[in-house]
N, C-alpha and C positions, 0 to 999 in steps of 0.2 A: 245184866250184871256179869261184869268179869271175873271167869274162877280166878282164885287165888292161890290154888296148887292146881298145877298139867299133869295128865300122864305123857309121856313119851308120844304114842298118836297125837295128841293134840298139840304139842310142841312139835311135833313130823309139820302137818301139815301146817302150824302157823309159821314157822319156817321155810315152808315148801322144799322140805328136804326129806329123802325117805326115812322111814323106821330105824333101818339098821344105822343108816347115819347119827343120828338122832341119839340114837342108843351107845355108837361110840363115844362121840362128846362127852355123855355123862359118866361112863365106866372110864373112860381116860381120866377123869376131872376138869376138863376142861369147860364143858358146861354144867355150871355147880347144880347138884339134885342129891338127892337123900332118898332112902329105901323104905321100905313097910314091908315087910315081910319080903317077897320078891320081886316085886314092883316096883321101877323106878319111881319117882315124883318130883317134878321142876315146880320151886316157887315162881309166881309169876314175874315177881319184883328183880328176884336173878336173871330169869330169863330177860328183862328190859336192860338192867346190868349189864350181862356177856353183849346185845346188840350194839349198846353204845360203846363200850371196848374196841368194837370190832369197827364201829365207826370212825374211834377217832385212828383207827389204824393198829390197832394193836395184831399181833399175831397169836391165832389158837395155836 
């Protein structure tokens, strides 16, 4: 079963991009995620969103 909400590691690494990178995208807003207390959180459904964006060309 696929989570439905990432933490930042786990978006790091489905990405294959590091942590801190990871971590910018969502503090810029550019990769949409939402907080809990101090912990980022990426829906997964976004996370597929920003991919295909970024596939048809779009610019983060």
């Amino acid at each position: 079963m696929e989570k439905e909400i990432m933490t930042i590691a786990q978006v790091a690494e489905y990405l294959q991009l590091s942590e801190m990178t990871t971590y910018k995208l969502v503090q810029e807003g550019k990769l949409p995620g939402f907080k809990i207390g101090r912990h980022w959180r990426i829906k997964r459904d976004d996370l597929d969103e920003f991919i295909e964006k970024l596939k048809k060309g779009e610019r983060l």
